[in-house]
mmCIF file of the C-alpha atoms, coordinates in Angstrom:
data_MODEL
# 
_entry.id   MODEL 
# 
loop_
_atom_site.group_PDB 
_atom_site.id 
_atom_site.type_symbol 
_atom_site.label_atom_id 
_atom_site.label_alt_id 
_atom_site.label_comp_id 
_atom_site.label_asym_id 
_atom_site.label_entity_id 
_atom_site.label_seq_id 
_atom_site.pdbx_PDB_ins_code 
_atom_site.Cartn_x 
_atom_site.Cartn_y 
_atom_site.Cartn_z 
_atom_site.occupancy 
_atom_site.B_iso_or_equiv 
_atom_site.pdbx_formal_charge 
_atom_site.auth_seq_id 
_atom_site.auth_comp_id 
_atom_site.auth_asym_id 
_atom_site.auth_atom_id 
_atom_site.pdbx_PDB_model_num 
ATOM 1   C CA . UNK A 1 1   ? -16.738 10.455  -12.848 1.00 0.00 ? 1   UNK A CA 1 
ATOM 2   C CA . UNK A 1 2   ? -15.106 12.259  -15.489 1.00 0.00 ? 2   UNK A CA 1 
ATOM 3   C CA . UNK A 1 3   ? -12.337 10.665  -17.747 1.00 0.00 ? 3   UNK A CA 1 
ATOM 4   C CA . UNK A 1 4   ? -9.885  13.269  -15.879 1.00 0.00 ? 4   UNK A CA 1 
ATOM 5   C CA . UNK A 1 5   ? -11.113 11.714  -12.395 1.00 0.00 ? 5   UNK A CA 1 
ATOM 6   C CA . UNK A 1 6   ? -11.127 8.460   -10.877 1.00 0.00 ? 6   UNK A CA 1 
ATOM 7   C CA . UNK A 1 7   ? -12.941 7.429   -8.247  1.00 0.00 ? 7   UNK A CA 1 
ATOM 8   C CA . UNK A 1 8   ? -12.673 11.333  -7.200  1.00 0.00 ? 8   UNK A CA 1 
ATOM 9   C CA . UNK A 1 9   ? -9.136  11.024  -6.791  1.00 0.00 ? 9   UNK A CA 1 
ATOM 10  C CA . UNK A 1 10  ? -7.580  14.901  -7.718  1.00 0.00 ? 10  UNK A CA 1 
ATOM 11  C CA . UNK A 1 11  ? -5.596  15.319  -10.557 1.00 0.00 ? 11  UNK A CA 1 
ATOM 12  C CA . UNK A 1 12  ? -2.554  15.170  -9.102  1.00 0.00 ? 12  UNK A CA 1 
ATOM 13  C CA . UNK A 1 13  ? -2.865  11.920  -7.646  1.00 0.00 ? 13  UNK A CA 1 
ATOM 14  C CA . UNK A 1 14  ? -4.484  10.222  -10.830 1.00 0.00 ? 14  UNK A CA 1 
ATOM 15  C CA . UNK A 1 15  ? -1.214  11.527  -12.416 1.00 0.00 ? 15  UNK A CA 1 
ATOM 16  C CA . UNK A 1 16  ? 1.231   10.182  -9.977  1.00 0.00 ? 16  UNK A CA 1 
ATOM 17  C CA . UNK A 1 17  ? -0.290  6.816   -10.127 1.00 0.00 ? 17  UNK A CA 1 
ATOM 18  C CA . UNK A 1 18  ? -0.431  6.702   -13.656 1.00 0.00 ? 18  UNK A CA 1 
ATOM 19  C CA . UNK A 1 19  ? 3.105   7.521   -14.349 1.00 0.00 ? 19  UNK A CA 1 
ATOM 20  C CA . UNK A 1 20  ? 4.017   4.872   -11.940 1.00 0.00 ? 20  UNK A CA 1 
ATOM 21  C CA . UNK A 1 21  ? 1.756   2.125   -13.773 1.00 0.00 ? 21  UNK A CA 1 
ATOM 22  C CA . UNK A 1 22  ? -1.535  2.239   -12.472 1.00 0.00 ? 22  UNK A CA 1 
ATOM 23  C CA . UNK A 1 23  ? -4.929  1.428   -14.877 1.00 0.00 ? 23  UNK A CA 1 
ATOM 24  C CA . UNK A 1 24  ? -8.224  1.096   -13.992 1.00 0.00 ? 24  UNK A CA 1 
ATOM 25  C CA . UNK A 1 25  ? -9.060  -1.851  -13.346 1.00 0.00 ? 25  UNK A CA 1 
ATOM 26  C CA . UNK A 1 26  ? -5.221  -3.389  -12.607 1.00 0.00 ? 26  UNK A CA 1 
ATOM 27  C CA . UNK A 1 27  ? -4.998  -6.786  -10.694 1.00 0.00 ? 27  UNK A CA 1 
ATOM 28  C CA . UNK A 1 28  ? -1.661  -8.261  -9.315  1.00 0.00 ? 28  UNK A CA 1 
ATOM 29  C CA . UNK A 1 29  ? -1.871  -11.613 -7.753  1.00 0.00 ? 29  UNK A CA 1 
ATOM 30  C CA . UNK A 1 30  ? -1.207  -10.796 -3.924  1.00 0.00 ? 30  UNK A CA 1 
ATOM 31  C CA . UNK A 1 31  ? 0.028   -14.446 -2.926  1.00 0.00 ? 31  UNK A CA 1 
ATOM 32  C CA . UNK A 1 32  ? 3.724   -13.786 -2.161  1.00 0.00 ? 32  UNK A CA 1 
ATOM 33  C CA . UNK A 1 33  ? 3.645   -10.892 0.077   1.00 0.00 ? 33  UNK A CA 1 
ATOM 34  C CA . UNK A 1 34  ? 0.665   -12.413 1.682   1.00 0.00 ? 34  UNK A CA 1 
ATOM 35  C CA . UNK A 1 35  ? 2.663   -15.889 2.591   1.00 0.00 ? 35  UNK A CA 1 
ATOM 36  C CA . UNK A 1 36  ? 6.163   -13.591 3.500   1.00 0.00 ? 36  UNK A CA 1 
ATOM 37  C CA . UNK A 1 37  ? 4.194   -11.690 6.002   1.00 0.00 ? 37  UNK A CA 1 
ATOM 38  C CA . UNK A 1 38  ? 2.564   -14.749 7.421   1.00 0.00 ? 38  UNK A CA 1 
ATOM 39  C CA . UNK A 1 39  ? 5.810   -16.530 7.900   1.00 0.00 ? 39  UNK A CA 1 
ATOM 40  C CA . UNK A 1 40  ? 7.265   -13.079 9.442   1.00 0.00 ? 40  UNK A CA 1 
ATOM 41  C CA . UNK A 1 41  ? 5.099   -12.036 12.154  1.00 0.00 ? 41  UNK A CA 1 
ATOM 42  C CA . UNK A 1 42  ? 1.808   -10.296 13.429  1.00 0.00 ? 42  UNK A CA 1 
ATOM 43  C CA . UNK A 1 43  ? 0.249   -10.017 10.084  1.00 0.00 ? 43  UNK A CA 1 
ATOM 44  C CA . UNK A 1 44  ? -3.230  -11.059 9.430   1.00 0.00 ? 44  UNK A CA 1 
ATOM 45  C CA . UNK A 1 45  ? -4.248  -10.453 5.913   1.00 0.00 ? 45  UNK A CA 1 
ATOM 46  C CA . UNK A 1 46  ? -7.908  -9.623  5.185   1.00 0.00 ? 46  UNK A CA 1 
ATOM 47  C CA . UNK A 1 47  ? -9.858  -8.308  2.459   1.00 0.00 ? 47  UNK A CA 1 
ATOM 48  C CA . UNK A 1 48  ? -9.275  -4.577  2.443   1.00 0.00 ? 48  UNK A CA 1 
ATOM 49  C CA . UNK A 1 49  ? -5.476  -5.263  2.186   1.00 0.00 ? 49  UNK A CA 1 
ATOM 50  C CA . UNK A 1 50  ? -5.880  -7.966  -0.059  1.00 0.00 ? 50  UNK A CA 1 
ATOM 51  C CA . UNK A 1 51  ? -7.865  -5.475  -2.539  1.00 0.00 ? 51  UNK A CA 1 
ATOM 52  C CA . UNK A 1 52  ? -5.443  -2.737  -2.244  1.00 0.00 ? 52  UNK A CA 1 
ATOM 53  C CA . UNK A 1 53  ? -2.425  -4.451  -2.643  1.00 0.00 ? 53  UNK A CA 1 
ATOM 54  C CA . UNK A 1 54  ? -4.248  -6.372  -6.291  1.00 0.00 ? 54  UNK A CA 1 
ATOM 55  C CA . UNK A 1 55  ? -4.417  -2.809  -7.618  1.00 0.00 ? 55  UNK A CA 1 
ATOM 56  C CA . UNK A 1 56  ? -1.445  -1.087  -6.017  1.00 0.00 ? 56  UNK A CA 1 
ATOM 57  C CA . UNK A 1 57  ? 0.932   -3.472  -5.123  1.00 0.00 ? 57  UNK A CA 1 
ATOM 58  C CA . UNK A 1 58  ? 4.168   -3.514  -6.953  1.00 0.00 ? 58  UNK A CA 1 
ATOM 59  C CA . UNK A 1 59  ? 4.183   -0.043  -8.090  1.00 0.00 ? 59  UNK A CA 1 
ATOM 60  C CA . UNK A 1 60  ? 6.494   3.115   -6.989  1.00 0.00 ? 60  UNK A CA 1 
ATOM 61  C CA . UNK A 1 61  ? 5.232   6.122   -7.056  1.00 0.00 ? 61  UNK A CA 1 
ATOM 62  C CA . UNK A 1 62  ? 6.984   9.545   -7.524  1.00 0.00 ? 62  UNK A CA 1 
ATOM 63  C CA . UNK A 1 63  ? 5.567   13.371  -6.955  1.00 0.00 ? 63  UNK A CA 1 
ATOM 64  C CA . UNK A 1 64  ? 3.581   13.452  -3.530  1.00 0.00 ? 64  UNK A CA 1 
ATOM 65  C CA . UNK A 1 65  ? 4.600   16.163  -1.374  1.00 0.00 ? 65  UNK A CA 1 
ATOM 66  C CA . UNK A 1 66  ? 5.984   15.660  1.753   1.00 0.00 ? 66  UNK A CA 1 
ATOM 67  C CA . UNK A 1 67  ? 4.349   16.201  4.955   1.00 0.00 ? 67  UNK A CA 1 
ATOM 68  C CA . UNK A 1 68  ? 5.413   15.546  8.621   1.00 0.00 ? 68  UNK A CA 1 
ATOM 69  C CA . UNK A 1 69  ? 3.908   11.228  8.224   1.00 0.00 ? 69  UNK A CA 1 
ATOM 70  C CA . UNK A 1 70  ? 5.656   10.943  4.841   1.00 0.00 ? 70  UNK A CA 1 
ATOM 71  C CA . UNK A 1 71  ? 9.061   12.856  4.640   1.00 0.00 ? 71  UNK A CA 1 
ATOM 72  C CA . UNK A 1 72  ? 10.111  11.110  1.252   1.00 0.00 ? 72  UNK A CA 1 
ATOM 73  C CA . UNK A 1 73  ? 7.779   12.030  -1.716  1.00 0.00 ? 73  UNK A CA 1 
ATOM 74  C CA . UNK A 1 74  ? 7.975   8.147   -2.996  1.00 0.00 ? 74  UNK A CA 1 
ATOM 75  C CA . UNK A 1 75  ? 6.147   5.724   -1.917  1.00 0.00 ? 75  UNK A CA 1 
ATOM 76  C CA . UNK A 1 76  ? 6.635   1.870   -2.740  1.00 0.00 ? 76  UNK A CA 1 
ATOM 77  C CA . UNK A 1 77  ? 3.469   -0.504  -2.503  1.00 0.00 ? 77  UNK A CA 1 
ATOM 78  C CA . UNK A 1 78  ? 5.362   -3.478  -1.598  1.00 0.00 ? 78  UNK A CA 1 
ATOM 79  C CA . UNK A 1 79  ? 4.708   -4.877  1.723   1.00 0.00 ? 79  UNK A CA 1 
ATOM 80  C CA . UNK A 1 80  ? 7.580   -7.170  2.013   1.00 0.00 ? 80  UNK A CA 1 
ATOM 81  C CA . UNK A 1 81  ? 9.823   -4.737  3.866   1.00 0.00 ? 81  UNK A CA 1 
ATOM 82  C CA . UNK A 1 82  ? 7.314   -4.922  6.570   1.00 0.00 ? 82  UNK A CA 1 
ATOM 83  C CA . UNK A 1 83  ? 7.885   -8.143  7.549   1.00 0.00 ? 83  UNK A CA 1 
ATOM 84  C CA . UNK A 1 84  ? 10.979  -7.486  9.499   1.00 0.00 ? 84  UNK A CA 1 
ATOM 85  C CA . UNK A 1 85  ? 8.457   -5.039  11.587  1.00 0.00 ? 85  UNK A CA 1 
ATOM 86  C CA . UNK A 1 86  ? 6.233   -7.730  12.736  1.00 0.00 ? 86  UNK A CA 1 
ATOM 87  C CA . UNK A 1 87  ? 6.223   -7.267  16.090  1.00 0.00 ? 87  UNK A CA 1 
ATOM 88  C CA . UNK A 1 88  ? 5.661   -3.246  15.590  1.00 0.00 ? 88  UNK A CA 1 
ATOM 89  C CA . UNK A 1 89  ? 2.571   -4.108  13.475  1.00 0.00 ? 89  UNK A CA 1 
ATOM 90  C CA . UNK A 1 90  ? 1.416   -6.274  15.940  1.00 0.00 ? 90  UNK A CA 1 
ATOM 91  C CA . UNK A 1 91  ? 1.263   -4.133  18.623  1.00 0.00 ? 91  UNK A CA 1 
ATOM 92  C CA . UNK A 1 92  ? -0.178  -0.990  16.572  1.00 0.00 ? 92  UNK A CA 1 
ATOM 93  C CA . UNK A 1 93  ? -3.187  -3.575  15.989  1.00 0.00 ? 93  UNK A CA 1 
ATOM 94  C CA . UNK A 1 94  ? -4.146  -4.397  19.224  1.00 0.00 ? 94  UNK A CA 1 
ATOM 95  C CA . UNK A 1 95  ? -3.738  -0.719  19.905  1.00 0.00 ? 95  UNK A CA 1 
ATOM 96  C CA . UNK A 1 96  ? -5.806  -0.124  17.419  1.00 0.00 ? 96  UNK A CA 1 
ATOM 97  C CA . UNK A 1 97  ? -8.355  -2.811  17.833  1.00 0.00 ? 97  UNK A CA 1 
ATOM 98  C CA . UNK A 1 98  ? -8.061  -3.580  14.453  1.00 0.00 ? 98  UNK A CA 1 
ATOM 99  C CA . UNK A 1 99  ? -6.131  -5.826  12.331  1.00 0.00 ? 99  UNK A CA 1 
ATOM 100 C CA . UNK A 1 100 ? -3.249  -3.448  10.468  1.00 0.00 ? 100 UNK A CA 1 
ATOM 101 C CA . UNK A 1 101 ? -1.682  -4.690  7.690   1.00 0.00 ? 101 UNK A CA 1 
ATOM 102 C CA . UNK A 1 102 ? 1.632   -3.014  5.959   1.00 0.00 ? 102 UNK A CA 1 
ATOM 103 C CA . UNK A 1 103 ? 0.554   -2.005  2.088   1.00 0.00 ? 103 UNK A CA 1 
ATOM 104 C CA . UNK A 1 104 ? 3.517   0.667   1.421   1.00 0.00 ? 104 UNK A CA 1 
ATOM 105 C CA . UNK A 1 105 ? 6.786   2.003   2.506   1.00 0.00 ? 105 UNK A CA 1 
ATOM 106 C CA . UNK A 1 106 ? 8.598   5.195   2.307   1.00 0.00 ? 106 UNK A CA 1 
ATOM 107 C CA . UNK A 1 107 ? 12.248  4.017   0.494   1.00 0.00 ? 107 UNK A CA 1 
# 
């Protein structure tokens, strides 16, 4: 990896979660949003989540382009706002077969 790329990420996206915070190497404890989501619903937290949301979580992010999943180019890593969706997530697991956990939300 080059110092203009992380983990192969393009340039654009390196840039957008830079200006909103992001370092290599970032960690944010995860305990709060993992206990809100317990208390709200369907949410099982497990380590993929847990991982993203230590470097991501917390941060707002400006400049993606919108596509038909994502109308609003912002994006919030805060998982709280799920909880009121707990049933929703619940379902889209077993769905899915797979435990889903919310990371982000559109604002």
């Amino acid at each position: 990896m080059g110092e203009g790329h992380t983990r192969g990420w393009s340039p654009r996206t390196e840039e957008v979660l830079r200006r909103a915070g992001w370092r290599p190497g970032r960690s944010v404890p995860t305990d709060t949003w993992e206990s809100i989501l317990r208390e709200r619903g369907s949410f099982v937290d497990h380590d993929a989540a847990r991982r993203f949301l230590s470097e991501f979580g917390g941060l707002m992010t400006y400049g993606w382009p919108a596509d038909p999943i994502t109308t609003s180019s912002a994006v919030r890593f805060d998982p709280s706002v799920a909880g009121w969706h707990g049933e929703r997530f619940g379902r889209a697991s077993r769905e899915a077969g797979a435990p889903l956990y919310a990371v982000w939300t559109a604002p």
